[in-house]
N, C-alpha and C positions, 0 to 999 in steps of 0.2 A: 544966440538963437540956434546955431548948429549945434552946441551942448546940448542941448534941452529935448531936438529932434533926435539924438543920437539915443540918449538918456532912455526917451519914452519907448523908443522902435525896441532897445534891447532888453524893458522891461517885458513890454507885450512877446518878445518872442522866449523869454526865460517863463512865461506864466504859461502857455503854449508847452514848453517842454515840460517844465513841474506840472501840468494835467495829463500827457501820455505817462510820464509815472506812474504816478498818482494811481491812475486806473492801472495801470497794468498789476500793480499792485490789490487794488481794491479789487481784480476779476476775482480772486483768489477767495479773498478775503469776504464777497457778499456769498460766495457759495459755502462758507462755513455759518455763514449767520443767516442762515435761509431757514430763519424761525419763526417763533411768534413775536412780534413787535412791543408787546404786554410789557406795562412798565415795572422796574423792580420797585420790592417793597421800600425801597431806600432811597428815598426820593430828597434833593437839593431843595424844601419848602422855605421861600422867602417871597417878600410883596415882589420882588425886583427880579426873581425868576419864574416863568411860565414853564409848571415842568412839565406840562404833555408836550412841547416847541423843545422844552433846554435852551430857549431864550433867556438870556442873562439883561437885563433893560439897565441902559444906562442913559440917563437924559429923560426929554419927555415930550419933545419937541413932534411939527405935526408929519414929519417927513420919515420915514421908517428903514433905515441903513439895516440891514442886514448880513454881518458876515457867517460865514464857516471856516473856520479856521485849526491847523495841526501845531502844538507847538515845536514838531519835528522840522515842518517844512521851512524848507528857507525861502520859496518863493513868498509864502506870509509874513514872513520879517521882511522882505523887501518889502512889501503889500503896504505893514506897517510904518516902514519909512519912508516910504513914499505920502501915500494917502491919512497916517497917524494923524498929524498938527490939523490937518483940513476939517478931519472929522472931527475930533475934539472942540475945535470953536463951531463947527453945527452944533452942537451938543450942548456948549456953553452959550451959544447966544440963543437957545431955545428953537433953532430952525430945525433940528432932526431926534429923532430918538436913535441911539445905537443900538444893536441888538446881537450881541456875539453867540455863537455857538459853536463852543472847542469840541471837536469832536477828535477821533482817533482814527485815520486808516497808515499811521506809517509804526506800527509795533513793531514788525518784521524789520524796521531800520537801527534799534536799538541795542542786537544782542540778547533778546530775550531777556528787559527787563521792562517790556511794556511801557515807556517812556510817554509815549503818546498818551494813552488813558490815562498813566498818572497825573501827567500836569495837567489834563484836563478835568479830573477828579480835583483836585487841587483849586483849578479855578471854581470849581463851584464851592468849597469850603470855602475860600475868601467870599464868594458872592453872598453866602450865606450870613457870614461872621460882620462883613462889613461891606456893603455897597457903595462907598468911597472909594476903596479899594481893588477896585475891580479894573481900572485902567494903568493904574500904578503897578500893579501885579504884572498885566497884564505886558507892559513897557520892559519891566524888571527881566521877563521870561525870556523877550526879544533879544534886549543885549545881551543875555547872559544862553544864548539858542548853542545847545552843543550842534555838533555837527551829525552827519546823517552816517550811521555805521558804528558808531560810539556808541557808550552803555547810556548815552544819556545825563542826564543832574540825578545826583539821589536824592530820596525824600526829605534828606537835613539840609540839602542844598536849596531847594524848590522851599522848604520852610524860611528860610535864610529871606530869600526873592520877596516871600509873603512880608515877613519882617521888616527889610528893607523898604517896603512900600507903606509900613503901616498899620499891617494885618497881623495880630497875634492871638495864642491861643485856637490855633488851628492845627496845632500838632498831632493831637490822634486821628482828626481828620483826616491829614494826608497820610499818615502811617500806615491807619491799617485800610487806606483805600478807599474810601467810603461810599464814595457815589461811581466807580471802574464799570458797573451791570450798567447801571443807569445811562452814561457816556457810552458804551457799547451800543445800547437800546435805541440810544439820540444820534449816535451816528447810522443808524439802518435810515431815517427819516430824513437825511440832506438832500437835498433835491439836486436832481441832475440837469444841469447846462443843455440847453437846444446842443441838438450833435453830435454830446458827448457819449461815451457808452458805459458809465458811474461816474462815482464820485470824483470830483479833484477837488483840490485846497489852491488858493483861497478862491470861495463860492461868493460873489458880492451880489443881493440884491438889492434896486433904489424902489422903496412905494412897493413890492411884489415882483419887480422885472429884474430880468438878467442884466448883470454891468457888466462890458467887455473893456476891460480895463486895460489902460495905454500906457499908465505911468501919469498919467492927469490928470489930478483930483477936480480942478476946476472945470473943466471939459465934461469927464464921466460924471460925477456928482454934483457937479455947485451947479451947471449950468439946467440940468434937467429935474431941482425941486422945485415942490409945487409954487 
């Protein structure tokens, strides 16, 4: 029992520090993209992505999980090891739909290789190629998450990830980038947290509301669908 309280207390206050990042980061970064929101011509078209959202749908279930997620961040790898297993049996026992959307505000963490947009550009080429593959990928990214300050996975690394889970044939895809504008575009539209003052990663909606996540999947989400 004192595991468990310890566990959740030091989750919620690492989520708490990864958002004053986060934004501190993103001040910067919405005054560069203080454009027109206009989606680029190069759009992720599959049944299983809504691209005016960059909702990636996995599941179908009547309850509506909503992430936003960086695959820089490490607060979202925890995110995912904590709340991962939970969500996936909503999914598979038909109680929720998932709804990711990888967006990018940690570039600046990479070295100037845009790491964020690419592995989110990436997730939409698997979302496209294969919608099985979209949580396998998705897992693949987590354990294999460089650290914050490093150049990042290279694109034959991130194609490997796709590989590994499944996905192939997505190699020009991520090469030459394909949906970067797009993931730019999708991340002006993440909604901001009662409080906050932009973006931070990981963004969880349950149904439309904010989740203030503790480290308890059964708590924050099992106990409040419908």
């Amino acid at each position: 029992m004192a595991s468990t309280v310890r566990k959740t207390n030091w989750f919620a206050i690492w989520v708490s520090v990864g958002v004053v990042v986060a934004l501190a980061i993103v001040a910067g970064l919405v005054v560069w993209m203080n454009r027109s929101t206009e989606l680029p011509d190069v759009k992720p078209e599959a049944s299983n992505i809504d691209v005016e959202t960059g909702a990636i749908a996995v599941g179908s279930g009547e309850n509506d999980i909503t992430t936003f997620i960086d695959f820089m961040c490490p607060i979202c790898n925890q995110f995912e090891q904590l709340y991962g297993e939970t969500i996936q049996g909503l999914v598979d026992d038909g109680s929720a739909t998932l709804n990711i959307h990888p967006i990018s505000i940690l570039d600046s963490r990479s070295q100037g290789t845009q790491f964020s947009t690419r592995a989110a550009s990436a997730m939409y080429c698997v979302a496209v190629e294969d919608a099985d593959g979209v949580l396998p990928f998705l897992e693949g990214m987590y354990a294999n998450q460089p650290e914050e300050g490093t150049r990042g996975l290279t694109d034959d690394q991130i194609i490997g990830i796709a590989t590994g889970a499944g996905v192939t044939g997505i190699d020009g895809c991520v090469n030459d980038g394909r949906y970067m504008k797009y993931v730019t575009a999708m991340t002006e539209k993440t909604p901001v947290a009662p409080g906050a003052q932009g973006i931070g990663t990981p963004t969880v909606l349950l149904n439309g509301e904010f989740v203030r996540l503790t480290g308890d999947p059964q708590a924050d989400l099992v106990a409040n669908l419908k």
